[in-house]
matplotlib code that plots the C-alpha trace (Angstrom):
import matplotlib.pyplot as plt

x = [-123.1, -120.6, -120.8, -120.5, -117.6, -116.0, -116.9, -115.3, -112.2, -111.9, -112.5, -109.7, -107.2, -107.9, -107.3, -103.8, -103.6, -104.0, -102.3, -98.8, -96.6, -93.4, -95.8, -96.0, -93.5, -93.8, -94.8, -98.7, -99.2, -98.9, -102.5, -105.4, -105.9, -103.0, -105.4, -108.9, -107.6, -106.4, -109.7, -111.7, -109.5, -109.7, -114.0, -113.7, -111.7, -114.2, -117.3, -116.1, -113.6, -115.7, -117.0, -113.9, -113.0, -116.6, -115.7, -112.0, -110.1, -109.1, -105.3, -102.5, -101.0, -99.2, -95.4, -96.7, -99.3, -96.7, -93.7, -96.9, -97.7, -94.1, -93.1, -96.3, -95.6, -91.7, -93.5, -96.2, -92.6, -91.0, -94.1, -94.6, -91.4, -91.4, -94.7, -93.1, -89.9, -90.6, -93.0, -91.6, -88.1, -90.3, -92.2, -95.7, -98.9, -101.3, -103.9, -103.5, -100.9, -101.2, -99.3, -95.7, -95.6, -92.0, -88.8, -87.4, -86.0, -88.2, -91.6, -90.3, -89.7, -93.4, -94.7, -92.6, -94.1, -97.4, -96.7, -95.5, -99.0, -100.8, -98.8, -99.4, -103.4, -102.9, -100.6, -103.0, -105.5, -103.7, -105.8, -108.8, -107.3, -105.8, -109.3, -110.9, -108.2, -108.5, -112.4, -112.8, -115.5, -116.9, -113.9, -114.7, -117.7, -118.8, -117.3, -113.6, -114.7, -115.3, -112.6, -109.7, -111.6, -112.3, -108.4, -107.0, -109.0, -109.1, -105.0, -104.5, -106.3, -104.5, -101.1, -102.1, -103.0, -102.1, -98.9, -98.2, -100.0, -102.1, -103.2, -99.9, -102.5, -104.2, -102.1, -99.4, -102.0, -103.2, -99.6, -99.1, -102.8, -101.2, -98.1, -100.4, -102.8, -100.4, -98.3, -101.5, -101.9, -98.5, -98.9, -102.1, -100.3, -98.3, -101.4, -103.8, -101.4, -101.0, -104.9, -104.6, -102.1, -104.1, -107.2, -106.3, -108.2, -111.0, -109.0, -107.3, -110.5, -111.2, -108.0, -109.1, -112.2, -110.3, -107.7, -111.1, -112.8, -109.0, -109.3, -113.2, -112.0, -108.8, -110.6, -114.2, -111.7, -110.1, -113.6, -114.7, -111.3, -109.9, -106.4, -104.9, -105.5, -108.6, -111.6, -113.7, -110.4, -111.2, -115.3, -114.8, -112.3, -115.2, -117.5, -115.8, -114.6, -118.2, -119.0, -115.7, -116.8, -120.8, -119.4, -117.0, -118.8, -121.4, -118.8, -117.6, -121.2, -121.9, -118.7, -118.6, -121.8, -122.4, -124.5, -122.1, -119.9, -121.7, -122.4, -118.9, -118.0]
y = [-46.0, -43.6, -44.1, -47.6, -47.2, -44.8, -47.1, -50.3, -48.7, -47.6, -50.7, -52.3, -49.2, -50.4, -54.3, -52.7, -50.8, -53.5, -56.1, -57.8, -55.2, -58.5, -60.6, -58.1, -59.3, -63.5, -65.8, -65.7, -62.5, -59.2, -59.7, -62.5, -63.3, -66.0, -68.1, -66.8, -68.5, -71.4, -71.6, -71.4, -74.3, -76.1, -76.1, -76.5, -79.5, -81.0, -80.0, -81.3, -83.7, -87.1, -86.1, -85.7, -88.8, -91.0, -92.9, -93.5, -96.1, -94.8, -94.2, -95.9, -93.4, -95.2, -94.1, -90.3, -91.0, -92.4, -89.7, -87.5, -88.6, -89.3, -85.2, -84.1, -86.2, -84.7, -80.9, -81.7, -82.6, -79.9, -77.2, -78.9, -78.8, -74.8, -73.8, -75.4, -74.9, -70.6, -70.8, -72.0, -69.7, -67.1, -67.6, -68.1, -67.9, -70.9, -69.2, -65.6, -64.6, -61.2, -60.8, -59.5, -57.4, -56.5, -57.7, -59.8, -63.1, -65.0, -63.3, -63.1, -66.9, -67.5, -65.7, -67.8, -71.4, -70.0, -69.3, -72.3, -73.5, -72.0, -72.7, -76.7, -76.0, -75.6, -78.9, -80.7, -79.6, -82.5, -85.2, -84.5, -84.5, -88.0, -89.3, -87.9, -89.3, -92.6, -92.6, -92.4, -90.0, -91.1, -89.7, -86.4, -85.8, -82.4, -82.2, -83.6, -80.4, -78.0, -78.2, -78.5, -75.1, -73.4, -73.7, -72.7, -68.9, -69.0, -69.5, -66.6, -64.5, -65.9, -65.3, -61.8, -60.7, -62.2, -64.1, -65.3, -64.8, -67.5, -68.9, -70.8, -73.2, -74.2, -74.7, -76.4, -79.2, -79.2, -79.8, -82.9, -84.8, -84.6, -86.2, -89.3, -88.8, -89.0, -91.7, -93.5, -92.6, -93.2, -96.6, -97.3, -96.2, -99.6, -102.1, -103.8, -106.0, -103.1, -103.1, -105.5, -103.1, -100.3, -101.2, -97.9, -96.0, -94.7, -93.7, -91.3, -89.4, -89.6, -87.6, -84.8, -84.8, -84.4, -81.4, -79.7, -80.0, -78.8, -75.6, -74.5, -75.2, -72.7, -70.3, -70.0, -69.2, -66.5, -65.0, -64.7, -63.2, -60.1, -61.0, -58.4, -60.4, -60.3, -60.9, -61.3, -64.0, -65.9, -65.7, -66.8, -70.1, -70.8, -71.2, -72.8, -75.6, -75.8, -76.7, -79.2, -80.9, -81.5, -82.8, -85.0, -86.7, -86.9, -88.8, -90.5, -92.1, -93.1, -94.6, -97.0, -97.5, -100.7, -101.0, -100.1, -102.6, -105.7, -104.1, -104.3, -107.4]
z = [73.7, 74.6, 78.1, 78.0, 75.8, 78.4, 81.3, 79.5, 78.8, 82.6, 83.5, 80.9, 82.9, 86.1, 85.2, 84.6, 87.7, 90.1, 87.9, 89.6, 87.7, 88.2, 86.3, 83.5, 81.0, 81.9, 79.4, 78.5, 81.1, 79.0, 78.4, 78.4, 74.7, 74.8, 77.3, 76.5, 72.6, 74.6, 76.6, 73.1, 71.3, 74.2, 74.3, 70.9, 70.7, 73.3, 71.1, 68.0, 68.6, 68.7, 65.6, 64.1, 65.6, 65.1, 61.9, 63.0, 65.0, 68.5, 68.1, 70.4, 72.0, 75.2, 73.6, 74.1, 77.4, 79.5, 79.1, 79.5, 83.2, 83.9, 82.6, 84.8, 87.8, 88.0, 87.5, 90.4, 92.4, 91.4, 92.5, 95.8, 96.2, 95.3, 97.4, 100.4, 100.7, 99.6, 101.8, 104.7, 104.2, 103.7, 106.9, 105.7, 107.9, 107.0, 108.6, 107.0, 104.1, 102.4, 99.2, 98.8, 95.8, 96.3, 94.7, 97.5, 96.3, 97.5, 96.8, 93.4, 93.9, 95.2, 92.0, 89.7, 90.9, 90.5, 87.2, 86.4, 88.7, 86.0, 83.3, 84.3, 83.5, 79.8, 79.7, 81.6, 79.2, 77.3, 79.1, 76.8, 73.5, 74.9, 75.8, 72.8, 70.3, 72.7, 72.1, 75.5, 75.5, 78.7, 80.3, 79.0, 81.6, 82.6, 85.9, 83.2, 81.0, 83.9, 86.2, 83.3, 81.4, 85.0, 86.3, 83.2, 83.8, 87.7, 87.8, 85.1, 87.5, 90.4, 88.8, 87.3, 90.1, 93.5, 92.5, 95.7, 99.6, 100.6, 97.2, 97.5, 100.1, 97.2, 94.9, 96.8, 98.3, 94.8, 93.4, 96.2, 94.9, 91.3, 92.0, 92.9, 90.4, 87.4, 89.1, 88.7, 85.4, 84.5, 85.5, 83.9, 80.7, 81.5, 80.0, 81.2, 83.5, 86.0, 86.6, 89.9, 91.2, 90.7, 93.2, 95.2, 92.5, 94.8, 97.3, 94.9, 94.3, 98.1, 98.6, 95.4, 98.0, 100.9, 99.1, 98.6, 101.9, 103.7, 101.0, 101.6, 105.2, 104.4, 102.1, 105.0, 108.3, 106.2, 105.3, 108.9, 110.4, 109.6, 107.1, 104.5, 101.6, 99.0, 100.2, 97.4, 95.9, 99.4, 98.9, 94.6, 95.8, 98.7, 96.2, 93.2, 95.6, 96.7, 93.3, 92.7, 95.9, 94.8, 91.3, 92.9, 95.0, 92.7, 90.5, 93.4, 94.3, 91.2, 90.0, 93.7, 94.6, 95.9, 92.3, 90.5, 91.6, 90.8, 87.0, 86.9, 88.5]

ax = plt.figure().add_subplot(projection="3d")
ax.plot(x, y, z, "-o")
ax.set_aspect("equal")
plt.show()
């Protein structure tokens, strides 16, 4: 028992070690408890929240939902905006990017917009108490549950440890797909009269699938060629996008299917 006591807390030290020492003192960073709480509200809300809501009316919630989008469509601008422009003054490799720990302007720059990258996972987390309140609980799916729960821990990580390097790939292509993705929601928050306008719905989940093809595609080169920059970071967003792309195109399949299109119609 005492060894395993002794072998956790050496573990716990070297967490510290290697942690972004800029990062330190930001908002939510000091330690993980803030988002591991976050992370258990947030599955709790989705286990117990359609109970909660079974014998009540779904509330109306467009007055809120459409500021929502609108606010989250202006941060996606705003990121993009960030991850490009820092990266490209900053002379970033797209093929291999290590990390700049330093104080320069603009690494400290880099490290800010991926904070506010992950700080944009626990707003987004939003969506499901929307849905839920809505009694949409179709909306809440598995792939719904997993990729909002999975980013909120995988962009802690990211900004506790590697704030910056070429993680900014992922979530700067991530930050362009949202811009469109809460435009269309922002719109749909409009009423039902903005449903003939919004026929380009399939193509917006062919573009997630495209972001996630372009960053296994990103993430593989840089496992087979020698780049100063995490290996075992590179190998983890392989896989997890592995996973987003089987999901999605599972959802993608079922949703317009040829089948699916005349139960609709």
């Amino acid at each position: 028992m005492n060894y395993l006591i002794r072998r956790f807390r050496e573990i716990e030290q070297w967490t510290k070690d290697v942690a972004d020492p800029r990062v330190e003192d930001w908002p939510l960073m000091k330690d993980p408890v803030p988002t591991l709480t976050i992370f258990v509200l947030y599955v709790s809300i989705v286990k117990y929240g359609p109970g909660f809501m079974r014998d009540r009316k779904p509330m109306a919630l467009k007055w809120l939902i459409l500021p929502y989008n609108v606010a989250l469509v202006g941060l996606s601008v705003y990121m993009f905006y960030e991850f490009f422009v820092t990266a490209y003054l900053a002379n970033y490799s797209y093929k291999c990017q290590k990390v700049d720990y330093s104080d320069d302007p603009l690494a400290v720059r880099m490290a800010s917009v991926m904070w506010w990258y992950f700080f944009s996972k626990i707003v987004e987390l939003i969506d499901t108490v929307f849905f839920i309140l809505r009694k949409k609980n179709n909306q809440v799916s598995l792939l719904h549950v997993y990729h909002h729960s999975s980013m909120l821990i995988n962009w802690y990580l990211g900004v506790k440890y590697i704030a910056g390097g070429q993680t900014f790939f992922v979530a700067m292509i991530n930050s362009f797909v949202h811009i469109i993705m809460y435009a269309y929601y922002a719109l749909a928050a409009l009423g039902p009269h903005m449903q003939p306008y919004l026929w380009w719905k399939r193509y917006l989940t062919r573009l997630q699938l495209i972001q996630f093809f372009a960053i296994v595609l990103h993430q593989g080169y840089n496992l087979v060629v020698d780049c100063e920059f995490s290996k075992a970071w590179n190998a983890y967003v392989f896989i997890y996008d592995l996973s987003l792309i089987v999901l999605f195109s599972h959802f993608y399949f079922t949703t317009y299917s040829k089948k699916n299109e005349k139960k609709s119609s």
